[in-house]
PDB file with SEQRES, HELIX, SHEET and CRYST1 records, atoms N, CA, C and O in Angstrom:
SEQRES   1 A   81  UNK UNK UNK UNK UNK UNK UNK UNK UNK UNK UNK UNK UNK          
SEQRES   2 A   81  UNK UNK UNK UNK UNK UNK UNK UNK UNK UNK UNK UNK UNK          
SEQRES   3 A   81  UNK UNK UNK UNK UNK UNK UNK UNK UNK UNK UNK UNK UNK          
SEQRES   4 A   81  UNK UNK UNK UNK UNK UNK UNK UNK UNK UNK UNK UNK UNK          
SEQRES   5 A   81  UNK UNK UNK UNK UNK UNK UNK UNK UNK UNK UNK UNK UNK          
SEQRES   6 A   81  UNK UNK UNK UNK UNK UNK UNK UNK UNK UNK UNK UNK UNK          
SEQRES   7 A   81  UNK UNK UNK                                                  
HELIX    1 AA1 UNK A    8  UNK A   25  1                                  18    
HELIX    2 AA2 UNK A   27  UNK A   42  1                                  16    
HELIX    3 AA3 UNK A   43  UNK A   45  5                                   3    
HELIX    4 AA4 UNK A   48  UNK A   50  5                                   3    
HELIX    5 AA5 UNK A   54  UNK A   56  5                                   3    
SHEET    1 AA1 3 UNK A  52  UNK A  53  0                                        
SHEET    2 AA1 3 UNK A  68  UNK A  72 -1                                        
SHEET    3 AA1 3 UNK A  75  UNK A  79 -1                                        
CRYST1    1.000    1.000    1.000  90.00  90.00  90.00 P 1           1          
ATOM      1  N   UNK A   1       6.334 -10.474 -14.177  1.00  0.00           N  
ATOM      2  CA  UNK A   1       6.766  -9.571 -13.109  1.00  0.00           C  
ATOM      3  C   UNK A   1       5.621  -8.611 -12.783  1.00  0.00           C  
ATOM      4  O   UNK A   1       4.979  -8.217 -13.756  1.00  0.00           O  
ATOM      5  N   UNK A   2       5.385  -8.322 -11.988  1.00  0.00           N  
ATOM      6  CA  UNK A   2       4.236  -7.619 -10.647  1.00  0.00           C  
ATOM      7  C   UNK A   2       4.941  -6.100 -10.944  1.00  0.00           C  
ATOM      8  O   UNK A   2       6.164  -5.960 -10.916  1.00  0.00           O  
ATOM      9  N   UNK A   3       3.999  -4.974 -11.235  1.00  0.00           N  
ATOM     10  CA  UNK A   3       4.305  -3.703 -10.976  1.00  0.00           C  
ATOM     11  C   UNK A   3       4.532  -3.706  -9.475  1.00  0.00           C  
ATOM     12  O   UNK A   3       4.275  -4.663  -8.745  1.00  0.00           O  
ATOM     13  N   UNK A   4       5.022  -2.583  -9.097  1.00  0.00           N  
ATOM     14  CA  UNK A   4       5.149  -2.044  -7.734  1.00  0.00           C  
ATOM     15  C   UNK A   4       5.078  -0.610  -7.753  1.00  0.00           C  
ATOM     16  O   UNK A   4       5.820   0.240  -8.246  1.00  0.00           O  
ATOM     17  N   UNK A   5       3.881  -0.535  -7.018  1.00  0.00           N  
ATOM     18  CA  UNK A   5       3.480   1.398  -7.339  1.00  0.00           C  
ATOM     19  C   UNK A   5       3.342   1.761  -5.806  1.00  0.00           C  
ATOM     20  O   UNK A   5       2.634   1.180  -4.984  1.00  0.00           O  
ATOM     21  N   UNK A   6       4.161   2.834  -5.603  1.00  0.00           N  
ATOM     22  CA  UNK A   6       4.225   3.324  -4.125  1.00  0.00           C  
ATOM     23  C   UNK A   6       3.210   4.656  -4.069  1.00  0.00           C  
ATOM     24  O   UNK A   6       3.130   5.244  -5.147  1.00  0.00           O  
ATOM     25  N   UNK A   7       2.342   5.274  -2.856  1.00  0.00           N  
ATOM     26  CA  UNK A   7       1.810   6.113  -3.068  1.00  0.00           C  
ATOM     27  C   UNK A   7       2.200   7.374  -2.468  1.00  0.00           C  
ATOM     28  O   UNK A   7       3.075   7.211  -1.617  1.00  0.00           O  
ATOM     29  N   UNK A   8       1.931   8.273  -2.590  1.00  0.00           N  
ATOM     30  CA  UNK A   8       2.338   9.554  -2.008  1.00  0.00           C  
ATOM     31  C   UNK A   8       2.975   9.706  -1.305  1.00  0.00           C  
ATOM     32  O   UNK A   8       4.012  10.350  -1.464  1.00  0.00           O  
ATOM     33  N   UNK A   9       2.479   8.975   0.166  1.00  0.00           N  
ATOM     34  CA  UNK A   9       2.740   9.040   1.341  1.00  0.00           C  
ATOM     35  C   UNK A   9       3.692   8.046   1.610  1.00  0.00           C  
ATOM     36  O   UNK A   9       4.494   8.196   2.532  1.00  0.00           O  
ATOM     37  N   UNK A  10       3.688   6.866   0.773  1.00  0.00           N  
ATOM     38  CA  UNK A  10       4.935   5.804   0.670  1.00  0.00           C  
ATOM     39  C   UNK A  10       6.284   6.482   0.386  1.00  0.00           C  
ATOM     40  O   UNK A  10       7.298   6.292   1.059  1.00  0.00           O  
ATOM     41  N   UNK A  11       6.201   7.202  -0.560  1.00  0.00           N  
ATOM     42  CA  UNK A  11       7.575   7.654  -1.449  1.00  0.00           C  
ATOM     43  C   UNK A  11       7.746   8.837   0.039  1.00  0.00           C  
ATOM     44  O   UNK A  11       8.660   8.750   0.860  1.00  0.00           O  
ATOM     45  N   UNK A  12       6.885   9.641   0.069  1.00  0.00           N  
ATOM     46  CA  UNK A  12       7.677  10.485   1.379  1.00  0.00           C  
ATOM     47  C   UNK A  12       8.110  10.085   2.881  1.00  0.00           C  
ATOM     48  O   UNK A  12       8.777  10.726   3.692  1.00  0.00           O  
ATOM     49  N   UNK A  13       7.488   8.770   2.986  1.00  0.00           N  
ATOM     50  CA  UNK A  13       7.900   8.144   4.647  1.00  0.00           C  
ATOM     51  C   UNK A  13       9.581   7.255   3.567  1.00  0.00           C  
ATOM     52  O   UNK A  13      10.590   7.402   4.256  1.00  0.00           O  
ATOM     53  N   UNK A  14       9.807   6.722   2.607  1.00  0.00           N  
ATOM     54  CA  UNK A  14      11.057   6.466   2.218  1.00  0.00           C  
ATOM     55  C   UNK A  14      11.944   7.578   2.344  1.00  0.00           C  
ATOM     56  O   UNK A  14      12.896   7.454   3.114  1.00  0.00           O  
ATOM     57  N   UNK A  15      11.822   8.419   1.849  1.00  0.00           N  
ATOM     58  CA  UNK A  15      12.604   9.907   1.918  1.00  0.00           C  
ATOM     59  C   UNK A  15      12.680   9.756   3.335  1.00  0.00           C  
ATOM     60  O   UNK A  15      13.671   9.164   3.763  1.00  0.00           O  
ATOM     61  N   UNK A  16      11.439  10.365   4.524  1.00  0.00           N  
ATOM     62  CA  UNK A  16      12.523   9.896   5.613  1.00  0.00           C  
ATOM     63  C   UNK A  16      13.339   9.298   6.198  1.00  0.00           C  
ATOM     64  O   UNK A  16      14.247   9.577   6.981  1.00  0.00           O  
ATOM     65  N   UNK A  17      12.704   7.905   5.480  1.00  0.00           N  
ATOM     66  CA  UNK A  17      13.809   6.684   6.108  1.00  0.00           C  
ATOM     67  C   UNK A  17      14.787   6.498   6.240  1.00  0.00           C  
ATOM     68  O   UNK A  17      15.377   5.953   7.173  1.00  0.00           O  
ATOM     69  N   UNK A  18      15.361   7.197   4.725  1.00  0.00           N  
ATOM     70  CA  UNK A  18      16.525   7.248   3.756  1.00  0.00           C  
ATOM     71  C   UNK A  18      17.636   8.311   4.794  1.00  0.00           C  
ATOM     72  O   UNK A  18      18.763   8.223   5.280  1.00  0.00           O  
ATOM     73  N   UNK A  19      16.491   9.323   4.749  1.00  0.00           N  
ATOM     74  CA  UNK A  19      17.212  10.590   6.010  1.00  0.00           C  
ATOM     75  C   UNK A  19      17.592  10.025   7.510  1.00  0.00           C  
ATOM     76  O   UNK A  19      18.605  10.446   8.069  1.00  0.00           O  
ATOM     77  N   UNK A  20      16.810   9.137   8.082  1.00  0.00           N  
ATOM     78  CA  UNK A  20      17.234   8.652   9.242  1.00  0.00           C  
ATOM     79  C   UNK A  20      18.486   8.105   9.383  1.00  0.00           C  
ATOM     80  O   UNK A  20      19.375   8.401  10.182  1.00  0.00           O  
ATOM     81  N   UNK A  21      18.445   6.957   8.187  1.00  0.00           N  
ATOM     82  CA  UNK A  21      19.199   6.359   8.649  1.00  0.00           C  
ATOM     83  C   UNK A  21      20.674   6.764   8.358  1.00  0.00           C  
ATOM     84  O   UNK A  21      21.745   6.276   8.720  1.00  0.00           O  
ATOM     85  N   UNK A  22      20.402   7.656   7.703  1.00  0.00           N  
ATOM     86  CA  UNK A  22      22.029   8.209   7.076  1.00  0.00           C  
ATOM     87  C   UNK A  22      22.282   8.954   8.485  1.00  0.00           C  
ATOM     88  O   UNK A  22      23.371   8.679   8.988  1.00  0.00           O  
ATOM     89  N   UNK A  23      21.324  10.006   9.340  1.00  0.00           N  
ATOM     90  CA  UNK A  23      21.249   9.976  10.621  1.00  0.00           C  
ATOM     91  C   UNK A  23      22.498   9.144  11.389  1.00  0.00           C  
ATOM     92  O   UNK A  23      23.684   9.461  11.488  1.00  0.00           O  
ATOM     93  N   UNK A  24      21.857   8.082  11.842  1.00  0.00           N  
ATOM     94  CA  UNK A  24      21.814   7.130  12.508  1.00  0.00           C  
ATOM     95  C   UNK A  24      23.136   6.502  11.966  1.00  0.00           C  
ATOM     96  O   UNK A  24      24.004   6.519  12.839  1.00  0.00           O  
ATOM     97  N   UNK A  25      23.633   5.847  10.560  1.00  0.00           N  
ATOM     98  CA  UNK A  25      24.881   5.450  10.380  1.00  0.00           C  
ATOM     99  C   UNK A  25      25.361   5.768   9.822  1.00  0.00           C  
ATOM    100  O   UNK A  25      26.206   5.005   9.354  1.00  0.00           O  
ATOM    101  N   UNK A  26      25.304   7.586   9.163  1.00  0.00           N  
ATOM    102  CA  UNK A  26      26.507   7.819   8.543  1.00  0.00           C  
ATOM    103  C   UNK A  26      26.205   7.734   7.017  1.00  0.00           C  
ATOM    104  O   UNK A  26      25.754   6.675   6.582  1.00  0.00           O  
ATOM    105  N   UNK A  27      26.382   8.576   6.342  1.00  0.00           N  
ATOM    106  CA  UNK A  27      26.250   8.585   4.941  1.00  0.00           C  
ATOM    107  C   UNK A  27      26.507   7.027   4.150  1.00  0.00           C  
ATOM    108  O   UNK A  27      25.531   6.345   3.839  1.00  0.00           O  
ATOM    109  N   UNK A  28      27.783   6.609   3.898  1.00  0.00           N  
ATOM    110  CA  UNK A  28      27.788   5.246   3.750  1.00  0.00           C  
ATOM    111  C   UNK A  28      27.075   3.988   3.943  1.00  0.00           C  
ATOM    112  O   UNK A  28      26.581   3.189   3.147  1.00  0.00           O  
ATOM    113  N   UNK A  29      27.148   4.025   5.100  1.00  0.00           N  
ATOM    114  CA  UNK A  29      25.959   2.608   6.073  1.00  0.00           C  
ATOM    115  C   UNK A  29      24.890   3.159   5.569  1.00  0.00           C  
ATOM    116  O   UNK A  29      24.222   2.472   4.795  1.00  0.00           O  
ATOM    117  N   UNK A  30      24.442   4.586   5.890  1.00  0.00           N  
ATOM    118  CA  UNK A  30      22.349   4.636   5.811  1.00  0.00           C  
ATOM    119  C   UNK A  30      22.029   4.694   3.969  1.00  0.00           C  
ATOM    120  O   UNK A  30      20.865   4.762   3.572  1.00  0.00           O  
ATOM    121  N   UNK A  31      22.965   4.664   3.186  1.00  0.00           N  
ATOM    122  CA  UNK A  31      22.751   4.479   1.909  1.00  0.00           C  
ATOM    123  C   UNK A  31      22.865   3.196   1.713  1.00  0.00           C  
ATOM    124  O   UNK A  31      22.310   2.846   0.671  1.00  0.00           O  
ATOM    125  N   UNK A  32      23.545   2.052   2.512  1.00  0.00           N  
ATOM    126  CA  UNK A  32      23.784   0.764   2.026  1.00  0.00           C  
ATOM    127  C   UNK A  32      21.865  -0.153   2.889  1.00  0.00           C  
ATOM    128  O   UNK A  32      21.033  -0.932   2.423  1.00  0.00           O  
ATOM    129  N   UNK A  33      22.041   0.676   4.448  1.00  0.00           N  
ATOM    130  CA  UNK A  33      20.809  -0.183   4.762  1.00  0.00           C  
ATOM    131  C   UNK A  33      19.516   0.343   3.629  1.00  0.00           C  
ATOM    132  O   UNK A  33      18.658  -0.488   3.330  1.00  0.00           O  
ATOM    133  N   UNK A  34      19.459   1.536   3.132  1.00  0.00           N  
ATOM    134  CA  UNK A  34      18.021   1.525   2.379  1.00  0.00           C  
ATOM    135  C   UNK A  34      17.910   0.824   1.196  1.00  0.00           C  
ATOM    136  O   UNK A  34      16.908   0.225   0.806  1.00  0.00           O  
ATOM    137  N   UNK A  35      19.000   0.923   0.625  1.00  0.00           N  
ATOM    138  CA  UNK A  35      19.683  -0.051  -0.390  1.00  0.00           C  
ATOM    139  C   UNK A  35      18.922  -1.355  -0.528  1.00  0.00           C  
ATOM    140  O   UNK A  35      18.413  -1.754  -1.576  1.00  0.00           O  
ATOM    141  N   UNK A  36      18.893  -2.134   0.940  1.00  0.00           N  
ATOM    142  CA  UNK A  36      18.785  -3.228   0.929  1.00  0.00           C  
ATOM    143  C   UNK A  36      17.073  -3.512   1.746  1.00  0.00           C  
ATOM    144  O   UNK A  36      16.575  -4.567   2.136  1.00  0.00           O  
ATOM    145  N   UNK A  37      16.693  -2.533   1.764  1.00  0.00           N  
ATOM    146  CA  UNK A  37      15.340  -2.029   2.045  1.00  0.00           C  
ATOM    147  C   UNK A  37      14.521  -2.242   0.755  1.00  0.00           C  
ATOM    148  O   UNK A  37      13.712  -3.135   0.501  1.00  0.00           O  
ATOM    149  N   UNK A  38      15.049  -0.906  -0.211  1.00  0.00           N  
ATOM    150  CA  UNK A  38      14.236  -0.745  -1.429  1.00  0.00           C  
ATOM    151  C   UNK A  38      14.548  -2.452  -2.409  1.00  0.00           C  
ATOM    152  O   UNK A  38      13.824  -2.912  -3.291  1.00  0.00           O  
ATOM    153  N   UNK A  39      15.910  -3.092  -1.826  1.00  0.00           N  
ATOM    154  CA  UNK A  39      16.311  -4.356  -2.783  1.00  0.00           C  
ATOM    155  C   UNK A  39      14.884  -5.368  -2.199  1.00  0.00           C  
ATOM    156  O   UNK A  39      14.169  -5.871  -3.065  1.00  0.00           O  
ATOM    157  N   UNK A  40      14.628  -5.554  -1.031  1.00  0.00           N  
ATOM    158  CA  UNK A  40      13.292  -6.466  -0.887  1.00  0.00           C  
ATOM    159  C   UNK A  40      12.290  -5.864  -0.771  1.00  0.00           C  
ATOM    160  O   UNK A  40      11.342  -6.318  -0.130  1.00  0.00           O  
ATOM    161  N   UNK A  41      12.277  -5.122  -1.150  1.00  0.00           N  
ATOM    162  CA  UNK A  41      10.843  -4.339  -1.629  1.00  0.00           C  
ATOM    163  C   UNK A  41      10.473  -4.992  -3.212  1.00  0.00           C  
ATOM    164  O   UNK A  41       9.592  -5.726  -3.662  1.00  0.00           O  
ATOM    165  N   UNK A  42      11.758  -4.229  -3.802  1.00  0.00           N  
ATOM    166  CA  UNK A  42      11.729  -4.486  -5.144  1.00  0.00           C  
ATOM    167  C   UNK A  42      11.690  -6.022  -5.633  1.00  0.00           C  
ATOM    168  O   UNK A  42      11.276  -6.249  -6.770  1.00  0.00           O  
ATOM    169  N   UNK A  43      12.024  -6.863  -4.976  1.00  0.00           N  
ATOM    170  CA  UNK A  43      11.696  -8.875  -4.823  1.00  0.00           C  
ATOM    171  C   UNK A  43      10.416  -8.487  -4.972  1.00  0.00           C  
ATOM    172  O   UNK A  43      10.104  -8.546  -6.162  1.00  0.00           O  
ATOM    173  N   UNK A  44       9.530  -8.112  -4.273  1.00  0.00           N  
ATOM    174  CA  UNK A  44       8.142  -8.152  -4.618  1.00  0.00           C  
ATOM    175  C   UNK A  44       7.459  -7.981  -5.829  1.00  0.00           C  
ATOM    176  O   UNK A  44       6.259  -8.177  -6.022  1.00  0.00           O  
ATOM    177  N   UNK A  45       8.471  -7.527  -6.790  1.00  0.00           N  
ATOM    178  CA  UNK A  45       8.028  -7.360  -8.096  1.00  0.00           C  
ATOM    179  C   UNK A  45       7.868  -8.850  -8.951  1.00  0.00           C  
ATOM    180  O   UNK A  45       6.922  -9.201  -9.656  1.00  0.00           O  
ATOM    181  N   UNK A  46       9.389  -9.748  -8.567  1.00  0.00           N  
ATOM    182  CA  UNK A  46       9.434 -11.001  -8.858  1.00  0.00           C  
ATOM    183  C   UNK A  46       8.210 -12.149  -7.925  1.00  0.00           C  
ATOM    184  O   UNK A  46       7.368 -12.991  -8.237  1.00  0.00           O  
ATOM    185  N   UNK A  47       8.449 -11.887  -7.379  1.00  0.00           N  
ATOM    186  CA  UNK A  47       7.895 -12.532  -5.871  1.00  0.00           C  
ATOM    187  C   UNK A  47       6.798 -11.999  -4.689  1.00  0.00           C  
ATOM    188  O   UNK A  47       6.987 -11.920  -3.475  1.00  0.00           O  
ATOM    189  N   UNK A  48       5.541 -11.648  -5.503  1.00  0.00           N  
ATOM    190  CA  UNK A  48       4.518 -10.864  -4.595  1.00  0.00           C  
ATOM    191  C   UNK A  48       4.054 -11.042  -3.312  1.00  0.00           C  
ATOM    192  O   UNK A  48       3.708 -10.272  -2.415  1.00  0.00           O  
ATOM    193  N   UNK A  49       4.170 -12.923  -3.503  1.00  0.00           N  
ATOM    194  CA  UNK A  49       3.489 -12.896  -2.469  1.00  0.00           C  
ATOM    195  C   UNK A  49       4.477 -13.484  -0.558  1.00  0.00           C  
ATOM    196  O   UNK A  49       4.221 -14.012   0.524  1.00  0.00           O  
ATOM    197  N   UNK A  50       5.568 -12.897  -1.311  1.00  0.00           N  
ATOM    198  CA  UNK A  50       6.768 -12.664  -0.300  1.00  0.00           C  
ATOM    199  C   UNK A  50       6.653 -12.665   0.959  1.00  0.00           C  
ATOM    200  O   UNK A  50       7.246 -13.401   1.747  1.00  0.00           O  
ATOM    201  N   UNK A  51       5.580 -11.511   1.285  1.00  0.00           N  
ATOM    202  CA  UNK A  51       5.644 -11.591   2.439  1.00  0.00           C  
ATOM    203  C   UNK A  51       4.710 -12.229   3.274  1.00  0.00           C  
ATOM    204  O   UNK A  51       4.393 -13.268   2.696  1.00  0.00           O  
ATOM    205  N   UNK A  52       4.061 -12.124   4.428  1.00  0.00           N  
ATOM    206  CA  UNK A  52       3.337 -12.546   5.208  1.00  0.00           C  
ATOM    207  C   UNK A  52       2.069 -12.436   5.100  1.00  0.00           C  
ATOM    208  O   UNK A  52       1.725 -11.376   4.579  1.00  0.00           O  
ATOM    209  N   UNK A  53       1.039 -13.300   5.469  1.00  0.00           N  
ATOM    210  CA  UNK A  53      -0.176 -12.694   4.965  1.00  0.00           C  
ATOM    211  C   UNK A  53      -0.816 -12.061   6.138  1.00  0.00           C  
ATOM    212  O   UNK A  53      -0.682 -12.787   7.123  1.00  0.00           O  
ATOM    213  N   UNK A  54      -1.507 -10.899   6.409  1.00  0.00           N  
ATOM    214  CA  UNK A  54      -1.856 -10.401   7.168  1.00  0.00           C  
ATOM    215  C   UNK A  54      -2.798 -11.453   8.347  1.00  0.00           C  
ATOM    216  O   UNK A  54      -2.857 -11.683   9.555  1.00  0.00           O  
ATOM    217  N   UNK A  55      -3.084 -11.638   7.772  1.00  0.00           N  
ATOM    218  CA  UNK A  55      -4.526 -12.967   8.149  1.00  0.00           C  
ATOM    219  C   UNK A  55      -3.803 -13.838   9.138  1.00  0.00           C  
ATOM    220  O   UNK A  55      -4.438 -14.129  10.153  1.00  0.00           O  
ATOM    221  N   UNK A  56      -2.592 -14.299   9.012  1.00  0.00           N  
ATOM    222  CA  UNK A  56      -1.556 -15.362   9.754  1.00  0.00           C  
ATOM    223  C   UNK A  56      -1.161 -14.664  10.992  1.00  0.00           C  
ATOM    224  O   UNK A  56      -0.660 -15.365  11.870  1.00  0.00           O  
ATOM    225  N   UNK A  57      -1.353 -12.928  11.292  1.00  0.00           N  
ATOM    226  CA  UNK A  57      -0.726 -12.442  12.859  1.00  0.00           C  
ATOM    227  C   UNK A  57      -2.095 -11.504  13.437  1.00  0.00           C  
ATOM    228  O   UNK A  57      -2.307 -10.897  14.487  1.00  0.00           O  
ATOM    229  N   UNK A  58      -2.937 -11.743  12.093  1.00  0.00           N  
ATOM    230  CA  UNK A  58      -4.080 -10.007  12.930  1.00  0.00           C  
ATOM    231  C   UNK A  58      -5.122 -11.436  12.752  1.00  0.00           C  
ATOM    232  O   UNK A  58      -4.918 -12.432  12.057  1.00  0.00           O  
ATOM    233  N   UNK A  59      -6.149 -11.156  13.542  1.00  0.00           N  
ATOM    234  CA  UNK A  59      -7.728 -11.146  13.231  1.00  0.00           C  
ATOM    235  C   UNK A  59      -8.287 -10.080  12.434  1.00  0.00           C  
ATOM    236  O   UNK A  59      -8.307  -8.986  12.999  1.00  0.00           O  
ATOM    237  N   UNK A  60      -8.801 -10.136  11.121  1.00  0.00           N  
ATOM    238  CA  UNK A  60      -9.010  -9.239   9.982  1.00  0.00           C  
ATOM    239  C   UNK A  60     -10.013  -9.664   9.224  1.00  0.00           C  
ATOM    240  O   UNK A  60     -10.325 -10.753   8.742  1.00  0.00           O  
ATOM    241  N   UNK A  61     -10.599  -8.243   9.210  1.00  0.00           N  
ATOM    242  CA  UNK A  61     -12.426  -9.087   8.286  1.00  0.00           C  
ATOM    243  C   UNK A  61     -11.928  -9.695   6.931  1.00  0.00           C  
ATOM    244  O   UNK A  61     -11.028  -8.993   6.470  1.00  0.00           O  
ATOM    245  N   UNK A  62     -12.142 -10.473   6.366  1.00  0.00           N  
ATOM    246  CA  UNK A  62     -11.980 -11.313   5.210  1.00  0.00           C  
ATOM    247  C   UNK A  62     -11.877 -10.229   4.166  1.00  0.00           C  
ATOM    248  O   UNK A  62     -12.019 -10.870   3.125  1.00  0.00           O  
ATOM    249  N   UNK A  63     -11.714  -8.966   3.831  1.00  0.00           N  
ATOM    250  CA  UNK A  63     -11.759  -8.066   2.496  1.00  0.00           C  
ATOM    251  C   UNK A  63      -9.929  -7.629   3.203  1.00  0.00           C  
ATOM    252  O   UNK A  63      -9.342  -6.625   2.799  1.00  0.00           O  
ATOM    253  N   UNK A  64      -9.529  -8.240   3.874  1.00  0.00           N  
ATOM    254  CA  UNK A  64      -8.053  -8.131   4.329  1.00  0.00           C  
ATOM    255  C   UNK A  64      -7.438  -8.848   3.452  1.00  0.00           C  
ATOM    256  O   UNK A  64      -6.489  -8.277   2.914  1.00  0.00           O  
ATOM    257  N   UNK A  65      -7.685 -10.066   3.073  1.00  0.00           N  
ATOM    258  CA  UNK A  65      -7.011 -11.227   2.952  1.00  0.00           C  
ATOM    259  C   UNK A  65      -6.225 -10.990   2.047  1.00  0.00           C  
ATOM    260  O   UNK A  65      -5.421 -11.885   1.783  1.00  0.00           O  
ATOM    261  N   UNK A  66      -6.163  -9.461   1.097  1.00  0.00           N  
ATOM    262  CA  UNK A  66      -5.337  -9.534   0.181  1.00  0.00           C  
ATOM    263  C   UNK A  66      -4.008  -8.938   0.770  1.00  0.00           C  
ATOM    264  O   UNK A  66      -3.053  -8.913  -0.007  1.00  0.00           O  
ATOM    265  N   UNK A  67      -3.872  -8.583   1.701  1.00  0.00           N  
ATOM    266  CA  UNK A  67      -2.671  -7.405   2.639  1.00  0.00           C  
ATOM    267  C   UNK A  67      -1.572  -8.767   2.903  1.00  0.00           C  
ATOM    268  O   UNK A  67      -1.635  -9.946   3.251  1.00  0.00           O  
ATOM    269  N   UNK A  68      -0.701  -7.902   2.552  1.00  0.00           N  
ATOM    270  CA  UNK A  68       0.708  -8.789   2.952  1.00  0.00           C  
ATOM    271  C   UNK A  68       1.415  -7.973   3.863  1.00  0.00           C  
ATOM    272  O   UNK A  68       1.148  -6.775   3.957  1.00  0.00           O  
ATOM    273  N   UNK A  69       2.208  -8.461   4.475  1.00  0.00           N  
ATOM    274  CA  UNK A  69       2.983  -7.830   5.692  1.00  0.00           C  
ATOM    275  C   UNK A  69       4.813  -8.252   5.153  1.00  0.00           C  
ATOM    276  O   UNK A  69       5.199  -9.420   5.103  1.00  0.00           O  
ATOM    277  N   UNK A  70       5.593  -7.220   4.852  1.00  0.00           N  
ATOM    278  CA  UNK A  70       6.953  -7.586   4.113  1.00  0.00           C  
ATOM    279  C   UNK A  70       8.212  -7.214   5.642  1.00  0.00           C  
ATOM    280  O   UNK A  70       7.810  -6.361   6.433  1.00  0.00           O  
ATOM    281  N   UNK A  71       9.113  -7.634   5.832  1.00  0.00           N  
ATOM    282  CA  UNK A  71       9.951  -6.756   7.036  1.00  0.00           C  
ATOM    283  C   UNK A  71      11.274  -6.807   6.419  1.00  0.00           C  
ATOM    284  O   UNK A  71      11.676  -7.867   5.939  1.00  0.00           O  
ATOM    285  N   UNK A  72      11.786  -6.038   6.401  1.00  0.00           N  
ATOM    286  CA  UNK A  72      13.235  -5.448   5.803  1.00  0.00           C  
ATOM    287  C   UNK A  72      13.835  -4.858   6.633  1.00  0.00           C  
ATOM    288  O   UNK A  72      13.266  -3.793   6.871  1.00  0.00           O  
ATOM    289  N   UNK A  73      14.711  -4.999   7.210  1.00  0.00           N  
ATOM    290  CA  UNK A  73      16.041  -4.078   7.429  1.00  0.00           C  
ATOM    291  C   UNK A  73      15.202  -3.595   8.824  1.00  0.00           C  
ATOM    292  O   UNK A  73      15.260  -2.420   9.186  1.00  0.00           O  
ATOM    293  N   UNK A  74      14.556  -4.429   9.443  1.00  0.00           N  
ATOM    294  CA  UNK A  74      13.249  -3.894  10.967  1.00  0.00           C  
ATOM    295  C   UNK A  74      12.597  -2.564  10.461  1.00  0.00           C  
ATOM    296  O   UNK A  74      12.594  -1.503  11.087  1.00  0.00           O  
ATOM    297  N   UNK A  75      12.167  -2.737   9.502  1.00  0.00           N  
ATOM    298  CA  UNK A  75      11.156  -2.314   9.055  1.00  0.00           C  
ATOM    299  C   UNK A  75      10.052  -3.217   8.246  1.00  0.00           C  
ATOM    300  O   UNK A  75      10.197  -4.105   7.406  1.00  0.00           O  
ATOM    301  N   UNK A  76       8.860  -2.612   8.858  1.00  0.00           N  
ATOM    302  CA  UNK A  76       7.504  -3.021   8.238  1.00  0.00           C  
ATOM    303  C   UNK A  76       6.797  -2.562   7.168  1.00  0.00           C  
ATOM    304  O   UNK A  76       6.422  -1.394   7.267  1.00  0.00           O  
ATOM    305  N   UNK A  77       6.435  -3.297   5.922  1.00  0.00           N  
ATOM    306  CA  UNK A  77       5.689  -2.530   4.832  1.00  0.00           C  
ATOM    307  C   UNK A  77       4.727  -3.503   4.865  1.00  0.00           C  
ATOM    308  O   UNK A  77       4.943  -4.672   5.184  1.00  0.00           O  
ATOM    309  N   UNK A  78       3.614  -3.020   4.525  1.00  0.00           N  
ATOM    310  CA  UNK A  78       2.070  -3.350   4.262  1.00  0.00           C  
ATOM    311  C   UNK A  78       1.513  -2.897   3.091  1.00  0.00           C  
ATOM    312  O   UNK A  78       1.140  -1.771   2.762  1.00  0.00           O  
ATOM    313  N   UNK A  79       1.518  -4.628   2.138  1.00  0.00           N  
ATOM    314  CA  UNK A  79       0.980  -4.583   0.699  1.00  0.00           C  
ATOM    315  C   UNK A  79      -0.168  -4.752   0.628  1.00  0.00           C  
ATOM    316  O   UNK A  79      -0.895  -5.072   1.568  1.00  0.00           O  
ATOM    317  N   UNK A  80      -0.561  -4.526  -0.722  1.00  0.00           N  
ATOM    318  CA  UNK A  80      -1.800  -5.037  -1.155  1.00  0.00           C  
ATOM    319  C   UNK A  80      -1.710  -6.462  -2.247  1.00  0.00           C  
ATOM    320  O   UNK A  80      -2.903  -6.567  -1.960  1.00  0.00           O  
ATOM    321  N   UNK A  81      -1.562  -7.097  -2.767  1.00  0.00           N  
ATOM    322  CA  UNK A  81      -1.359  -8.453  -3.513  1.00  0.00           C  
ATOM    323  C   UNK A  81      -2.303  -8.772  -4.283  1.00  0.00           C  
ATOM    324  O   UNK A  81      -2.250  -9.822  -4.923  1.00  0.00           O  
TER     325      UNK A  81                                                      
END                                                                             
């Protein structure tokens, strides 16, 4: 199993997310969609190379090739692998 280490600025754009969407649907729903946000995030621990490889939608200098592109819940996260 693959660590998964979020950085500063990761863990505080989640905190908003978390805030939006409870926003947006309501205490219940915006706790169930992040839920299922942080749940395929957290696959990446089993399963790194999950998501997309950057290389397959951008033109990207070759020191890219390690970036993965994950989408959850219409949201976009951008790994490193």
């Amino acid at each position: 199993m693959v660590s998964i280490e979020f950085s500063k600025t990761v863990q505080s754009k989640l905190s908003e997310l978390q805030i939006r969407l409870i926003e947006i649907g309501g205490e219940k729903k915006g706790k169930e969609r992040m839920a299922r946000v942080m749940s395929a995030v957290g696959n990446l621990g089993l399963f790194p190379g999950a998501g997309i490889p950057i290389t397959v939608i951008y033109d990207v200098e070759p020191e890219f090739k390690k970036y993965y592109i994950l989408y959850a819940e219409k949201n976009y996260f951008f790994y490193l692998y």
